[in-house]
C-alpha positions in Angstrom: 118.9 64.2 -50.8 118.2 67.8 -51.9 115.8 69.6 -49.7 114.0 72.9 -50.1 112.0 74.6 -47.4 109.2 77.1 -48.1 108.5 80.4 -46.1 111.1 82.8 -43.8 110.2 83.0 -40.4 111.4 82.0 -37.1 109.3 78.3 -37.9 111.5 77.9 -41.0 115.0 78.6 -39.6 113.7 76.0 -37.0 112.5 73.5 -39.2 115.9 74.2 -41.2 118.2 73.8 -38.3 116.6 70.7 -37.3 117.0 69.4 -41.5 120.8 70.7 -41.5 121.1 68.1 -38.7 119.6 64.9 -40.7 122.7 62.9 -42.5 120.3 62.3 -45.3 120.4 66.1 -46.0 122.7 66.5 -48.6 122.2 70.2 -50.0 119.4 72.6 -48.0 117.3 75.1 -49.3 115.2 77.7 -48.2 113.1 80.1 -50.1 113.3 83.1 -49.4 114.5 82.4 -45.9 116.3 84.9 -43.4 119.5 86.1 -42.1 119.5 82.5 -39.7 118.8 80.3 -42.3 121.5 81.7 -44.6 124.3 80.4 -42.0 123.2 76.8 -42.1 121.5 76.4 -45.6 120.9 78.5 -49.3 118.2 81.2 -49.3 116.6 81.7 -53.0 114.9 84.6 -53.4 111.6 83.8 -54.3 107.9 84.7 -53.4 106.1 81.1 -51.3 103.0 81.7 -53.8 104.8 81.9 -57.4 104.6 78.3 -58.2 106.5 78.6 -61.8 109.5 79.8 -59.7 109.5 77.0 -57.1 109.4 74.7 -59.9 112.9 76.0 -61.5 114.3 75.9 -58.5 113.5 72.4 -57.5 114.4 71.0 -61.1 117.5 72.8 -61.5 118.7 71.9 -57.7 117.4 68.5 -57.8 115.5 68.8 -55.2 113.1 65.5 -53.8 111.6 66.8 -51.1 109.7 70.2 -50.0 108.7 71.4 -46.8 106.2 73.7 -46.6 105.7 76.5 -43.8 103.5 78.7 -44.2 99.4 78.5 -44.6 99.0 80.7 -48.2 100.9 78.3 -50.7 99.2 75.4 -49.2 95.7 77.0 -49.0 96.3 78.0 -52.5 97.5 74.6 -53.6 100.9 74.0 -53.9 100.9 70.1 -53.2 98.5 70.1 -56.2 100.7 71.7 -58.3 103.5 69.1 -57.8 100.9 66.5 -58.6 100.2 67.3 -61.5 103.2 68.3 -63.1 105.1 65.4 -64.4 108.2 66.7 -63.7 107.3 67.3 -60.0 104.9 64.5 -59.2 107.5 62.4 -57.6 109.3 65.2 -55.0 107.8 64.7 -51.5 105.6 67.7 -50.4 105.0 67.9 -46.8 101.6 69.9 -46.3 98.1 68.9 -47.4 96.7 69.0 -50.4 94.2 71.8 -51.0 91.0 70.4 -50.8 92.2 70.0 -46.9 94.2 73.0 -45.9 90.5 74.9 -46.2 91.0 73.5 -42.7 93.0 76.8 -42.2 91.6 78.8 -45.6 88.5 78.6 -44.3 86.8 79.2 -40.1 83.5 78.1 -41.7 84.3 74.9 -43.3 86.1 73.9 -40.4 83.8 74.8 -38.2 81.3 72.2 -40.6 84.1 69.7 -40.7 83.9 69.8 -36.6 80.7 69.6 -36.7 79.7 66.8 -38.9 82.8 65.0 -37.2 81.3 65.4 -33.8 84.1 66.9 -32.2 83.8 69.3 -29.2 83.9 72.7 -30.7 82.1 76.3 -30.0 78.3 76.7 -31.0 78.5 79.6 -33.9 76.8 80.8 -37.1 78.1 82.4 -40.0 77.5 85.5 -41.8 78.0 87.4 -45.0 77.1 91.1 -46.3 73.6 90.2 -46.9 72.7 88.6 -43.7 75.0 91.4 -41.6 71.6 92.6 -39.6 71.0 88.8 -39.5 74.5 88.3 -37.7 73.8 91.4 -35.5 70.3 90.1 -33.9 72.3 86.7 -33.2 74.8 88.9 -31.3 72.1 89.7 -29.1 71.5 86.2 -28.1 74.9 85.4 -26.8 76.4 86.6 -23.5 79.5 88.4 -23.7 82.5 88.4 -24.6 82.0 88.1 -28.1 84.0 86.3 -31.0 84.2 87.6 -34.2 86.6 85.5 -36.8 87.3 86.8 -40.5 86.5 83.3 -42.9 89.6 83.6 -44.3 93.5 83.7 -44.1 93.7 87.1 -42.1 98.1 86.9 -40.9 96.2 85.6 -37.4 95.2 89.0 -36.8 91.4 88.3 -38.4 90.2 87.3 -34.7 87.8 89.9 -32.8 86.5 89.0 -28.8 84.7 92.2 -27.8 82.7 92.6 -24.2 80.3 95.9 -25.5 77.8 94.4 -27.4 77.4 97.7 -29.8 81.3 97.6 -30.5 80.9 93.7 -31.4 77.9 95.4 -33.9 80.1 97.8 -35.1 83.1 95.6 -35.9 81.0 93.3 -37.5 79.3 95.7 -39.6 83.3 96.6 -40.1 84.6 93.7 -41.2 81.7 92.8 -43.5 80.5 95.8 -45.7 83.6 97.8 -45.1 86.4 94.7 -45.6 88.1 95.6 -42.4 90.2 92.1 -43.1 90.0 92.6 -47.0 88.6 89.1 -48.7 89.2 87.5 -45.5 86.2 88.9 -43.8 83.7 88.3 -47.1 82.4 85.9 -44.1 82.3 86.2 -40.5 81.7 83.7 -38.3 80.6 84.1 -35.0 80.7 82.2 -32.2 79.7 81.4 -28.5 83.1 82.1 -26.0 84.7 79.1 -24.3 86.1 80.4 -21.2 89.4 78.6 -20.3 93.1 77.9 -20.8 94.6 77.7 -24.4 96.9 75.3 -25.9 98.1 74.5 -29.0 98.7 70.2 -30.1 100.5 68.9 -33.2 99.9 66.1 -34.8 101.8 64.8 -37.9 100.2 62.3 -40.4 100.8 60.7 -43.4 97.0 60.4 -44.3 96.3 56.8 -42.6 98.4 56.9 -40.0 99.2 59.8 -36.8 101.9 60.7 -34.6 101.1 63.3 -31.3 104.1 65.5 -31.2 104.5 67.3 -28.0 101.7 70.4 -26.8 103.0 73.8 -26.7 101.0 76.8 -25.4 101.6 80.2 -27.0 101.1 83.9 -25.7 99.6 86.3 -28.7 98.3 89.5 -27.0 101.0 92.0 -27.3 100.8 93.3 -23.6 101.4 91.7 -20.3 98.9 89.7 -19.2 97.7 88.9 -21.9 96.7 92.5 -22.8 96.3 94.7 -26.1 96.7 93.7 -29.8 97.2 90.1 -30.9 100.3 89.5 -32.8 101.2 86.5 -34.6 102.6 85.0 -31.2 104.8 86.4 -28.9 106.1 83.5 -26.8 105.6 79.8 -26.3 106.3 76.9 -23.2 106.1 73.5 -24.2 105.1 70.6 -22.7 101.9 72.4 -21.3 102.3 71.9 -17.7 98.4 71.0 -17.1 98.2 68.6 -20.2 98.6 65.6 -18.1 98.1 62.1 -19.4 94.4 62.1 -18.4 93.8 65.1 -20.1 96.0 64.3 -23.3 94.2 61.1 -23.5 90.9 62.6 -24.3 92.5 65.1 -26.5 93.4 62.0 -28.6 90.2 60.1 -28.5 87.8 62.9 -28.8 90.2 65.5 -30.8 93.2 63.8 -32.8 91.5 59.9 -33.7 88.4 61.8 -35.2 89.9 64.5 -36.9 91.9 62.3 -39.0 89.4 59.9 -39.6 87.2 62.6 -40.8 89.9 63.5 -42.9 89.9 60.4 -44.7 86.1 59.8 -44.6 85.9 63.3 -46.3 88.8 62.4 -48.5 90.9 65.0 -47.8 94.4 64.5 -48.7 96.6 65.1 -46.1 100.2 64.7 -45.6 101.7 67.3 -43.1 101.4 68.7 -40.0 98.1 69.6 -38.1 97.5 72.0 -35.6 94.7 71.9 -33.2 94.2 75.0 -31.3 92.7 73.7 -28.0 91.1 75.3 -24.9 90.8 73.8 -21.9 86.9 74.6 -20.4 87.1 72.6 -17.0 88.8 69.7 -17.5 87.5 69.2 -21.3 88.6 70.0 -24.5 87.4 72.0 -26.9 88.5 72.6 -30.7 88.9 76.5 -31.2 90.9 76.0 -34.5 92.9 73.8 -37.1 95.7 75.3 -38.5 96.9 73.1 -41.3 100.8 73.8 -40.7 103.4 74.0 -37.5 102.3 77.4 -35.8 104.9 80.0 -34.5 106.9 80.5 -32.0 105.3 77.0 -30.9 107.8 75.5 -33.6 109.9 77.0 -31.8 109.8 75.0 -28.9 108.3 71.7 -30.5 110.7 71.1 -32.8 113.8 71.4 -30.4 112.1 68.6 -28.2 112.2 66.2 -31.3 115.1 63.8 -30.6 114.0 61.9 -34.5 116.0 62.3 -37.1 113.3 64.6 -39.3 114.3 64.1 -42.2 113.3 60.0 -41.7 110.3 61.2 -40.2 109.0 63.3 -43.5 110.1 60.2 -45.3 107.8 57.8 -43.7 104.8 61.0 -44.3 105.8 60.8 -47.5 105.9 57.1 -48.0 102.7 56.4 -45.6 105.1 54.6 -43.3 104.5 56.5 -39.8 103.4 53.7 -37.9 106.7 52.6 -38.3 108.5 55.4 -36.8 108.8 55.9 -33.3 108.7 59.9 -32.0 110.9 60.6 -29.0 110.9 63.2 -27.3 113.3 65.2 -24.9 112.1 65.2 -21.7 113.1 68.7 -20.7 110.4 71.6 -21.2 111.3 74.2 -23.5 110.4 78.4 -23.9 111.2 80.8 -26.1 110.4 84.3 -26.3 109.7 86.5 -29.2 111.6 89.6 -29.5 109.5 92.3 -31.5 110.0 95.3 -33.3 109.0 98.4 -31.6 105.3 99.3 -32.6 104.7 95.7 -33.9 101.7 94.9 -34.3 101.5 98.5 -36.0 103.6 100.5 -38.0 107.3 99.4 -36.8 110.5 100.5 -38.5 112.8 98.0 -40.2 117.0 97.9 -40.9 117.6 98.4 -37.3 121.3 97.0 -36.0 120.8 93.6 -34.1 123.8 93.3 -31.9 125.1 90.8 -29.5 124.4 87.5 -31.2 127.9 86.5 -30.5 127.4 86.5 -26.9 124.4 84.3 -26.3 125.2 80.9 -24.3 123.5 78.5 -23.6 120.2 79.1 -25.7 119.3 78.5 -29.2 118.6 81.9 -31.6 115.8 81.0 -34.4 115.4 84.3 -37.1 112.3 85.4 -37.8 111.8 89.2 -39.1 116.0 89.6 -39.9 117.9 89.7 -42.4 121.7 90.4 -43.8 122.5 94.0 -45.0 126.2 95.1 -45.6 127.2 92.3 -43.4 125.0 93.0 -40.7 122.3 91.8 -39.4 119.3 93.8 -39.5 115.6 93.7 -38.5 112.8 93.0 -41.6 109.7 92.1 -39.6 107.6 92.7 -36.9 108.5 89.5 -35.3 112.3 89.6 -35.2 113.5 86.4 -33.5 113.5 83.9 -31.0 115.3 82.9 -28.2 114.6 79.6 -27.3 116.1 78.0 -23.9 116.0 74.3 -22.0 115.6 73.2 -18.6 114.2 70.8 -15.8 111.2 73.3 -15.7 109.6 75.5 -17.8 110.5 77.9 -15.1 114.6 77.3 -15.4 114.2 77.7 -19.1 112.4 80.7 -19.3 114.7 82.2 -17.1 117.8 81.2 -19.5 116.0 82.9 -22.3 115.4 86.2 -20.6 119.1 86.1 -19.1 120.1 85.6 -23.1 118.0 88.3 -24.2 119.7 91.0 -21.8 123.1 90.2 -24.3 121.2 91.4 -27.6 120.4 95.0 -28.6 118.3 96.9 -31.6 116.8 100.1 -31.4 113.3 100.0 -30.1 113.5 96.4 -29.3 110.4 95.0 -27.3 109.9 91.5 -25.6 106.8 90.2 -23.4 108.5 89.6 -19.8 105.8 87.4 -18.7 105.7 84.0 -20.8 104.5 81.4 -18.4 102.8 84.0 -16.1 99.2 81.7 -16.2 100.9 78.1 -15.7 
């Protein structure tokens, strides 16, 4: 069959390179895509959010099934779209409905959903303009640090955990009457800090039926340590070293089994991927955040792992047949680090050289922020690419990546040296 992939980061030359492998792709598209995805499938330039044009392009390439990557086109409703168009209603979209990826469009309506669900999750309130004094005496009633989360879809950078209680004052009173965030921070929620260990787990369902896929664990601050600005990740490790079975088993009974029968009690129509950000407080887990797509870099890492033909596997989501599908998964642990533009998360230049592509062995490249310009190769985003590595340990693997990396060049080219550091 004809498949088309939304979206043109490091996820989607993934999630591409894993398609090109399925023998039931026949012709692969990706839209817009990147200077990776253009060696293994055809980009079509085209904006994730203009609807009219996704629809020429899936009628006049045939296409049956669509993959969707990132959060906006999802959030705004693309899977609706193809429902009710008659010429679309009967292409495969893989990525909720609407009505459930407010999951991700919106921190207050899942933090209700969590709620109401009775799922472990941070005590918060929410706040808007007219209740931004309101928000500011509630401050006062938490300990620090503080968390301060734009509503809506803010590029992950719409999260704020502050120590001074006047800054967390200040930024509120910033992202609220000034629109620090834009629209995204019309509504702030605040909540109480879970201290502990982050990871991330992935779940794909069909709407009745779940499969676990393996945890990953990112690293989004920009600096060592965990330090400075967050980015939109910067590194990931998967499996998660301290996600042992006792653990994993009550992420699934208090986490996974009630989050998607919630789903369905709420009737939410959901056929895609959902991510649970997690932390680990003690030896409990707690929901920080859904994200109602495969996050990156964690694809990354995830996706590598999958030994399914996926392809087969969106089938069965498509066709409500997951229970019928078994997941395997490589038992090797897998990293990859994110190599950045210089200045990313701030200003950063673009159309820099990438060099040296040629001489990586051993380790799998996935594009992200790079494109092809006179034949070259060329940085286009903060987030450039990934280099993702195998190995008995997540130590062996990491150290593969970062031998790999020392081959490639661009000007100004910045990595995290430390992905792992906490495990």
């Amino acid at each position: 069959m004809n498949i088309l992939i939304l979206g043109s980061g490091g996820r989607e030359h993934t999630i591409a390179w894993k398609i090109a492998q399925s023998p039931s792709c026949k012709n692969l598209f990706v839209a817009p895509g990147n200077s990776g995805t253009s060696e293994i499938a055809t980009n079509v330039p085209l904006s994730v959010t203009d609807f009219e044009a996704i629809k020429e392009v899936v009628l006049k390439n045939d296409i049956k099934m669509v993959i969707v990557g990132p959060e906006d086109p999802l959030v705004l409703g693309v899977h609706d779209f193809f429902l009710a168009d008659k010429q679309l209603k009967d292409v495969a979209v893989i990525g909720p409905q609407k009505a459930a990826a407010e999951l991700e469009g919106s921190k207050e309506f899942a933090k209700k959903f969590l709620f109401r669900h009775n799922i472990p999750t941070a005590a918060y309130e929410s706040f808007d303009a007219n209740t931004v004094e309101a928000g500011c005496n509630f401050l006062e009633t938490l300990k620090p640090p503080y968390v301060l989360k734009a509503d809506g879809l803010a590029a992950g950078k719409g999260v704020l955990i502050l120590n001074d209680l006047e800054e967390a004052k200040t930024e509120l009173r910033a992202m609220l009457v000034d629109a620090k965030f834009g629209s995204a921070s019309t509504k702030v929620v605040i909540e109480e800090f879970l201290d502990g260990i982050e990871l991330s787990c992935f779940v794909l369902t069909d709407g009745k039926n779940y499969k676990i896929l393996p945890t990953a664990k990112d690293y989004k601050r920009i600096g060592e340590g965990d330090t400075g600005l967050n980015t939109g990740g910067m590194g990931a490790v998967s499996p998660v070293p301290f996600a042992d079975n006792e653990f994993m088993s009550k992420i699934q009974e208090r986490v996974v089994i009630p989050t998607i029968n919630g789903l369905q009690k709420d009737n939410l129509p959901y056929k895609g991927f959902v991510f649970i950000g997690l932390i680990k407080v003690g030896n409990d887990p707690f929901v920080i955040e859904y994200n109602v797509r495969l996050g990156d870099p964690e694809t990354e890492v995830v996706l590598p792992r999958l030994k399914n033909d996926l392809v087969e596997v969106f089938q069965a989501v498509a066709n409500q047949t997951l229970n019928e599908i078994t997941i395997e998964i490589d038992d090797r642990a897998a990293t990859t680090v994110m190599l950045v533009s210089g200045g990313y998360p701030e200003a950063y230049e673009k159309g820099k050289e990438i060099t040296g592509l040629e001489n990586i062995e051993g380790s799998l490249v996935f594009h992200a922020g790079a494109n092809v310009k006179d034949g070259k190769v060329v940085t286009s985003g903060g987030r450039v690419m990934a280099i993702t590595s195998f190995g008995k340990t997540y130590q062996e693997a990491i150290k593969k990546s970062y031998q790999n990396i020392d081959k490639l060049h661009f000007d100004k080219m910045n990595y995290r040296k430390d992905i792992g550091f906490d495990l």
